[in-house]
N, C-alpha and C positions, 0 to 999 in steps of 0.2 A: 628271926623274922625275915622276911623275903617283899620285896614289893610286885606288885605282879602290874605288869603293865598296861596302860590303857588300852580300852579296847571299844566294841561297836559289834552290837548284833542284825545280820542281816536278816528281815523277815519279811512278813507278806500276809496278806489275808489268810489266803488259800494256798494248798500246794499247784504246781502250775502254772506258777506268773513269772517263772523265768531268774527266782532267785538263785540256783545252783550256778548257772552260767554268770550272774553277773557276780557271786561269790569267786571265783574261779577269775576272775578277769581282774577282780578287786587283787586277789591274794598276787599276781605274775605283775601287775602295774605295778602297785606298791613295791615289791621287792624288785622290780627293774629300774627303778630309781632310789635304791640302796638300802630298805627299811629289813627289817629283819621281823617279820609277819606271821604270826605264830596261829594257826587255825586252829578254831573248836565248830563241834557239831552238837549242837542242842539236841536233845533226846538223842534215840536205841537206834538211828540209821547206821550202817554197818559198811554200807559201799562209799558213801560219799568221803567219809575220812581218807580214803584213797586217789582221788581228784586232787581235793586238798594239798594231798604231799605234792603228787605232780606238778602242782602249780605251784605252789610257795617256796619247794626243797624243806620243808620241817615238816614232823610227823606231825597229822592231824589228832586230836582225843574228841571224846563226847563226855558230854554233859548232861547228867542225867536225876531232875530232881527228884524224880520219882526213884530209880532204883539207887541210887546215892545218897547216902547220909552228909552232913559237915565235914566231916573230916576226910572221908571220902573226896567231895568236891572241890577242896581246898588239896588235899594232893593232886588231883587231876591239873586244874587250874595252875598250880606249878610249875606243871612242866614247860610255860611257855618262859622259863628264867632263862635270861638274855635276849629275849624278843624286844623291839621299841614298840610294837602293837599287837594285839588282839584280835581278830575278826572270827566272830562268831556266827554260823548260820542256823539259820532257827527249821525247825519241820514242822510239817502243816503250814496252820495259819498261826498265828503270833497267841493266840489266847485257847488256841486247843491242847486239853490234856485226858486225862482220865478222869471214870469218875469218881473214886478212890481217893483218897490222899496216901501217898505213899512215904517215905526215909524223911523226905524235904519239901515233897508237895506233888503237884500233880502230873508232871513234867512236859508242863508247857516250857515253850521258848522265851516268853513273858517270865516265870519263874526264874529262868537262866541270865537273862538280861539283870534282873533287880538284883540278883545274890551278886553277882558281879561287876555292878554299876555300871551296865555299859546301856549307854544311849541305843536306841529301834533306829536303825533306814530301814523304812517299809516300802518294799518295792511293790508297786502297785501298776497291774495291766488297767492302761484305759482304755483299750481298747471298744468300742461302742458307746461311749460317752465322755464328759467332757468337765465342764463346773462340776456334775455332781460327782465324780472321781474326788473331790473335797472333802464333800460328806462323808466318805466313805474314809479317807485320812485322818479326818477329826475326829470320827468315834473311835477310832483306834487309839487315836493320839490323849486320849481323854476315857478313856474306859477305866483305865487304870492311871489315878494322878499320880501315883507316885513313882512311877515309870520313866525316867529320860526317855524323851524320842527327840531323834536329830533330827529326822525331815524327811522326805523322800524321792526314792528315784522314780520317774513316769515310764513304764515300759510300755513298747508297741504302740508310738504314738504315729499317726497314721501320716498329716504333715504337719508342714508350719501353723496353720488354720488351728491343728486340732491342738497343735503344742500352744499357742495363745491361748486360747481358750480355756484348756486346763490348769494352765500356770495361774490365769485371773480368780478359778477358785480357790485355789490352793492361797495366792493373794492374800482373797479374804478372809480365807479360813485363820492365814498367819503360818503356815507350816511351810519354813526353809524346800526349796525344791533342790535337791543334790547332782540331778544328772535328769537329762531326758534320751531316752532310748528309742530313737528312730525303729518302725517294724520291719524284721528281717524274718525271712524264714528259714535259713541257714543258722540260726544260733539254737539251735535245739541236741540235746546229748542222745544216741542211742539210748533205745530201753527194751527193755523183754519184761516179763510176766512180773518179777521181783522191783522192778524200777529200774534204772539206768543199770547197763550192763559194767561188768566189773572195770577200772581201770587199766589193770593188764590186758583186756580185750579190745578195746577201743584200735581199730584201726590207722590212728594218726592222732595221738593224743595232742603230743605237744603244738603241734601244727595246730588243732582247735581253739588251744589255751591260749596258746600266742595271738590267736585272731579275737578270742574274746576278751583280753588284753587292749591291743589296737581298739578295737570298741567302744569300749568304757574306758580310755583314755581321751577318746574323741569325744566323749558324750557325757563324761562326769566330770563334776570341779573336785579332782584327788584330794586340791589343799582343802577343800572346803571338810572334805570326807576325814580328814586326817584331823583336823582342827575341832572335832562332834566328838572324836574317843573320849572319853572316862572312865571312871574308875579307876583301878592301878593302886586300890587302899594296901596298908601292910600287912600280910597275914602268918602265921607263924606256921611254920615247917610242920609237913605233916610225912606219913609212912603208907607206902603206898601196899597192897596184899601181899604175903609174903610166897616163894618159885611152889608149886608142889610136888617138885624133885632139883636135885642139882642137876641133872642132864637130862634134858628134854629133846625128842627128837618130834620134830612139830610138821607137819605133812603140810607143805606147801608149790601148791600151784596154779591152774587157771579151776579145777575140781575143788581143792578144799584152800581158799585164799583168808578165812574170815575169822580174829579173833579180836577180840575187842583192844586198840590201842592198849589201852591202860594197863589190860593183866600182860601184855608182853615187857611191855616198858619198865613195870612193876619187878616179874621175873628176872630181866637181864640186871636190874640197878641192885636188887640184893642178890648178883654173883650167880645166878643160873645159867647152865652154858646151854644155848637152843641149838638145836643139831637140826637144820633145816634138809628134807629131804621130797620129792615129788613120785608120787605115786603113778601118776601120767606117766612120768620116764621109768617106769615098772625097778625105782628104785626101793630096796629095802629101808627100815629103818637104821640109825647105828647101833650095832650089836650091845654096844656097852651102854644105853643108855637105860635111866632109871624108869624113866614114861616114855609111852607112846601117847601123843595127842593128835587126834586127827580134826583140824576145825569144821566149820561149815563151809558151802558154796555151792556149786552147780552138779555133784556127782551125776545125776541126770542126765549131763550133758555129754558125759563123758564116759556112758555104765558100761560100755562093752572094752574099753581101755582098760578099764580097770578090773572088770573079769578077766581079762586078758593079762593083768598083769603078776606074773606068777613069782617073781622074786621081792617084788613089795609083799605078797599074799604068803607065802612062806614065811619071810623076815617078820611079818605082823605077828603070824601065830605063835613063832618061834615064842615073841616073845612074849605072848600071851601065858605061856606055859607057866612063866613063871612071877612074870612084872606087871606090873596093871596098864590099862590100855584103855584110855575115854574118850568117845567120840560125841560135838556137835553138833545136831541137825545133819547138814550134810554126813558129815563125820558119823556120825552116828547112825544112819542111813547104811555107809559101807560096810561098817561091824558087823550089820543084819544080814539074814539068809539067802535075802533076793530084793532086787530094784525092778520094780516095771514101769520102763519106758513111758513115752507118753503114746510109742506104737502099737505099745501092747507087748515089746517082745522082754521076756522074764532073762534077767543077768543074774548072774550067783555073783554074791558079793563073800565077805571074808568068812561069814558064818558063825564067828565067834560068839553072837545071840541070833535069837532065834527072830528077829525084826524083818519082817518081808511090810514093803512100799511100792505103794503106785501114784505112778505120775498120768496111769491112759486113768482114771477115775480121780478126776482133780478135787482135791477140799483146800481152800483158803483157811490157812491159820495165821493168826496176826496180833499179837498183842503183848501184853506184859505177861510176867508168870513169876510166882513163887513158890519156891519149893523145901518141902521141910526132907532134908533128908532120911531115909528110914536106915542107911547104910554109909560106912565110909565113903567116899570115893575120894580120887587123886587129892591130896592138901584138905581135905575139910573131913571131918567127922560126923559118926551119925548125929542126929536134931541138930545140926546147921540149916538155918533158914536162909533160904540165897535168891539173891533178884534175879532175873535177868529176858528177854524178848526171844519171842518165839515169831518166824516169817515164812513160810515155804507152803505150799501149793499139794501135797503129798499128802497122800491117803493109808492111813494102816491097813494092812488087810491081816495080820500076825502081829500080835506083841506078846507072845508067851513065855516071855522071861518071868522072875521075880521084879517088881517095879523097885525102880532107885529112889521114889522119892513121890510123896503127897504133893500135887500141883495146882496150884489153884492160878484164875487170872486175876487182872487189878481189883475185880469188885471180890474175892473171896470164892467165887463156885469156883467148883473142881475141874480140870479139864482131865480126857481121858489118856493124855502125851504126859505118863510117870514116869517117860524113863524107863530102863534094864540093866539089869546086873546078874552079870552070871561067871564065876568066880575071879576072875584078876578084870574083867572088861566090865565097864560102865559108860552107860551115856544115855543122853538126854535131845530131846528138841530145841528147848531153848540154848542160848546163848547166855553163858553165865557174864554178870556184869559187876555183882558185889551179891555180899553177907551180909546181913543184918547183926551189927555189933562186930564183936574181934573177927577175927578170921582164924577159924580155929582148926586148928590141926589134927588130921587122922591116926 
């Protein structure tokens, strides 16, 4: 049995009221006066767990009730052993999910808070009003009674005027006020097309974090923010998925950065040695290893580097010849024939499936996905049914492989991203997250 320590989900109506940064400000305060602050991310967001580290020094994981079962979210949940708190930030608004029930439910942030008793601060912009910024706390605060909510922080309050004003609703409403956040226009994170740009791109991270730090130090009652954690019930030790090779060589740089906390975490803890290598610096993979994994990220960004890079392209095929080779979204993107820019100009990627993408004919794809396997791939066996989020702007123009896998989204229709498989290489769109049941082996 394990206790897992108190914690506090940050959320918000809407996305866009400023809760990343004051998460971020929360996780470098707390731990600059000695706490050892253990980040989660509610739902499938894939960049922000990298903030997170930055600012706290511990790895971030997500939380996910929809693609996650119990046992699943009880090992994730875990990994915060030896933390003294929790801070969880929530996506969307606090009560948005699918409309689906999925493993655990819908995978709102509301879902994540109550499995893990942690009390809401709902950061709330009031920007253009004032008492009725109240109203707007108490249905929140009351939508779901069985909900802890600790209170909330007032972002973008305009002055003193408008900070009385709103504190007197809040008042009557009865809802704890945690911090008031003076409007600044400088507290905002780079973003491009996908949401905030990666961690490793940011121009002067630490320099941001440290100011939004200062910030909400000045503008929130930490003790009060510390004294609202709960939860931290005892829950009994779980097994997180098991490596799908003992050496893995994992493609990592500012092109392919994205693979979900958990399945790396999971990997290293049962004995998988990650052989970390970057395609950008036109490195090969290591010759001896058992997989090639190439994640997701920005290949887009980067498509003529990596045409150009001819000892990564080599070393890939090499070891296609013989070892298996799966690539994520992005990842899966380079496998394929060709990348077109958003200029129009066509890159020859590895070739390894026949998968040509374009980014000058944009389509939005965005959501959950499940997929029943029709074929092995890396660790799981055919009819493995596996969760996991699909995000990226890319348009098929070629999929004429054989598909990996029947894909449907959260409500059941089929989407046309199955996946390719063409003999040691496979890959997919989505982001895989979990299995439904064991994890079952190829």
């Amino acid at each position: 049995m394990t206790d897992w320590p108190p914690g506090l989900l940050i959320s918000a109506p809407a996305s866009g009221t400023g809760k990343t940064t004051v998460m971020l400000g929360l996780l470098r305060a707390l731990a600059e006066d000695g706490l050892e602050v253990q980040p989660f991310k509610s739902g499938p967001d894939y960049i922000d767990p990298a903030f997170h580290r930055a600012a706290s020094g511990r790895a971030s994981f997500n939380l996910d009730t929809w693609a996650m079962d119990g046992a699943l979210l009880d090992a994730v949940a875990a990994r915060a052993d030896g933390a003294d708190l929790c801070i969880g930030e929530g996506s969307m608004g606090l009560y948005d999910g699918v409309a689906t029930e999925g493993l655990s439910g819908f995978g709102s942030s509301a879902e994540t808070a109550a499995r893990m008793g942690w009390p809401v601060v709902l950061v709330l912009d009031v920007g253009g009003q004032a008492q009725s910024a109240a109203a707007t706390a108490l249905g929140f605060a009351s939508y779901r009674p069985d909900l802890p909510f600790a209170g909330v922080i007032l972002n973008r309050v305009a002055s003193p005027r408008h900070e009385r004003l709103t504190r007197l609703g809040m008042e009557r409403a009865g809802l704890p006020v945690l911090g008031v956040l003076p409007r600044r226009g400088d507290l905002t994170l780079p973003e491009r097309h996908l949401g905030l740009i990666q961690a490793v791109e940011h121009p002067d991270l630490e320099t941001a974090i440290a100011g939004y730090a200062s910030f909400l130090r000045a503008h929130v009652d930490l003790g009060a923010i510390r004294d609202a954690a709960g939860g931290g019930a005892a829950h009994g030790a779980r097994d997180l998925p098991p490596p799908p090779a003992r050496r893995i060589a994992l493609a990592q740089d500012a092109a392919f950065s994205f693979t979900y906390p958990h399945i790396l975490d999971a990997w290293r803890a049962a004995g998988a040695e990650i052989l970390p290598f970057s395609p950008l610096a036109d490195e090969a993979p290591a010759p001896d290893a058992d997989l090639v994994w190439l994640p997701g990220g920005y290949p887009e960004l980067h498509a003529g580097t990596i045409a150009a890079a001819q000892r990564f392209l080599i070393g890939l095929r090499r070891h296609a010849e013989t070892r298996p080779v799966h690539g994520e979204c992005g990842g899966y993107m380079a496998l394929g024939e060709a990348l077109i820019d958003k200029e129009g100009t066509r890159h020859a990627m590895a070739g390894l499936l026949g998968l040509v993408t374009s980014y000058e004919k944009r389509k939005f794809h965005l959501g959950y996905r499940r997929a029943v396997l029709e074929v092995p791939m890396p660790g799981l066996g055919a009819g493995a049914a596996l969760r996991g989020h699909e995000f990226h702007y890319s348009t098929i123009l070629e999929q004429p492989d054989a598909p990996l896998a029947r894909v449907a989204n959260a409500d059941g229709e089929p989407v046309p991203e199955t996946g390719s498989r063409r003999g040691t290489v496979t890959g997919t769109f989505f982001h895989l997250i979990s299995t439904e049941g064991a994890w079952r082996a190829s």
